[in-house]
C-alpha positions, 0 to 999 in steps of 0.5 A, spaced: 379 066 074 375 061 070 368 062 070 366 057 069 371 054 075 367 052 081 366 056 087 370 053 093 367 055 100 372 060 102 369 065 096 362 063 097 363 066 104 367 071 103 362 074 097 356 073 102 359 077 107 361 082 102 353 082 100 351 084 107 356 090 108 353 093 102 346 092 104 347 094 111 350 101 109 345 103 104 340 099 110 344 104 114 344 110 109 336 110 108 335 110 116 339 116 117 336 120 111 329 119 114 332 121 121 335 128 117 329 129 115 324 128 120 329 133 125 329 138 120 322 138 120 321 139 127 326 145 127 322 150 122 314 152 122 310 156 117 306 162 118 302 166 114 299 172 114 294 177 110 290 182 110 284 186 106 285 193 103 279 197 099 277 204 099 272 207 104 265 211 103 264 218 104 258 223 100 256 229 102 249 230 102 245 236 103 237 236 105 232 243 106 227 240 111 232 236 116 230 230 114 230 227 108 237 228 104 240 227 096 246 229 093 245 234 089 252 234 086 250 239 080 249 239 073 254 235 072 250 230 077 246 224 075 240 225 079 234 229 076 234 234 082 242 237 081 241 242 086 237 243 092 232 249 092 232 253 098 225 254 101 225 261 104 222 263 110 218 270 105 217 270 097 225 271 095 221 273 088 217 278 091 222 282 094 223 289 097 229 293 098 234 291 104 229 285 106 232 279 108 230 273 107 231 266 111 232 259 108 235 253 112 239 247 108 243 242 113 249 239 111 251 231 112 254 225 110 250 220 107 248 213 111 252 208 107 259 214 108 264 210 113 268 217 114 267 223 118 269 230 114 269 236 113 266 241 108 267 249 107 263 253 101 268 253 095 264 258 090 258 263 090 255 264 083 249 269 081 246 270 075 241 275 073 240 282 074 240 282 081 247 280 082 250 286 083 245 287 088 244 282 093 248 279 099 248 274 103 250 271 110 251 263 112 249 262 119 249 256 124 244 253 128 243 247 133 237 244 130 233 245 123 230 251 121 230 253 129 231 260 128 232 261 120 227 267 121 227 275 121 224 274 128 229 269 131 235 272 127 238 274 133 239 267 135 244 265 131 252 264 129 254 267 124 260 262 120 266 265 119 268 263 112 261 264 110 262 272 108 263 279 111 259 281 118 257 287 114 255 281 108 257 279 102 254 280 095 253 274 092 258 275 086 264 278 090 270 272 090 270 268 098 275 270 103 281 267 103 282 263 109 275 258 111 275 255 116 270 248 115 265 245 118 265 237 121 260 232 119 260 225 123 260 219 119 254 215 117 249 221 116 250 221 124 245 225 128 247 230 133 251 233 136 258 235 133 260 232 129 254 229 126 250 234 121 251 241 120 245 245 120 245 252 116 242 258 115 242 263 109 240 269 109 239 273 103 239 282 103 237 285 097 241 291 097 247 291 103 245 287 110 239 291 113 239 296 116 236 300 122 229 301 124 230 309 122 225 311 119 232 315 114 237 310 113 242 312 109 243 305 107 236 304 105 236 310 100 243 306 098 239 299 097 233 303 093 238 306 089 242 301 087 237 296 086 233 303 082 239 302 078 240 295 077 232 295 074 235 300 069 239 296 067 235 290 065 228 293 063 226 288 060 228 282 064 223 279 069 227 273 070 229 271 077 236 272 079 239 265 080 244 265 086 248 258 087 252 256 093 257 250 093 260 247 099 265 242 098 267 236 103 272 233 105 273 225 108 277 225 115 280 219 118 275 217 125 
């Protein structure tokens, strides 16, 4: 065909019909791409979802007058005040063979602890010329200092993993088997499990004996404490006797 031949009228039309199929089809094409799309976007959704992870708190916490509590985590602690000095009912530097001497200490989690727990004494440690003499037992009470007292000792419980019923001194390894104590989240008051209210009695010499007025353990406890000072003539410090309770956090 000559390009420069003039277009009859047959081929003019047939050239536009051509034009207008091929613009109807991708006319066509366009509409159903739209309508792929738009029914596949009815047919899938998304949801998403998340969640929030982080540790929770738990300290314990010790207090020796029932209402005020620290750490006292130890000499590795940061605080000044390591270790909570006990506040016995009688002198415990002036004491006389077989006397006992009662102090209370109360065992918490601290305010901001978001997990109850569970504690059991993990170590007793003496030191001082007395170490071989002295012995000890741990008791519960309901309150505070209640009945933390020669007078009303009669009155309280003794714990289980805290030492022997006849006493224990307070350089002998711990029973075996201890069973611990429950405290309540949030420093929570009581009752169980909120604060665990104890009492240390210390007996120098084995655990008082009778009233008698010859008591083979009185003799034993002069003895022994007669021979301790024999030992250490020259040693007038006080012997230190340390109680360690360890915690543990539990899910509430």
């Amino acid at each position: 065909m000559n390009a420069n031949a003039p277009i009859t009228p047959d081929v003019q039309l047939k050239q536009q019909e051509r034009s207008r199929k091929r613009k109807a089809i991708l006319a066509g094409g366009v509409v159903l791409g739209l309508g792929a799309a738009a029914t596949l976007a009815a047919w899938s959704d998304d949801v998403f979802a998340d969640g929030l992870f982080n540790t929770g708190a738990f300290e314990l916490q010790g207090s020796t007058n029932g209402t005020t509590f620290a750490d006292y985590d130890g000499p590795a602690g940061p605080d000044p005040a390591e270790t909570a000095r006990l506040s016995f009912n009688l002198d415990s530097e002036t004491m006389t063979p077989s006397q006992t001497v009662y102090a209370p200490l109360t065992i918490a989690t601290s305010l901001d602890s978001d997990h109850a727990g569970s504690f059991t004494l993990d170590s007793v440690e003496a030191a001082g010329k007395y170490a071989g003499v002295l012995t000890y037992r741990i008791f519960t009470e309901p309150t505070h200092g209640a009945n933390c007292s020669a007078a009303s000792a009669g009155n309280l419980s003794l714990v289980t993993w805290a030492g022997l019923p006849t006493g224990s001194p307070v350089n002998s390894p711990l029973p075996p088997v201890t069973l611990p104590l429950q405290v309540g989240a949030n420093q929570a008051a009581d009752p169980v499990p909120g604060r665990q209210h104890l009492c240390i009695a210390v007996t120098l010499g084995a655990v008082p004996p009778t009233a008698l007025p010859v008591d083979p353990v009185r003799i034993a406890n002069q003895l022994a404490v007669e021979v301790a000072d024999a030992a250490a003539p020259t040693d007038e410090n006080p012997t230190t006797v340390t109680w360690v309770f360890n915690g543990q956090s539990t899910d509430i």
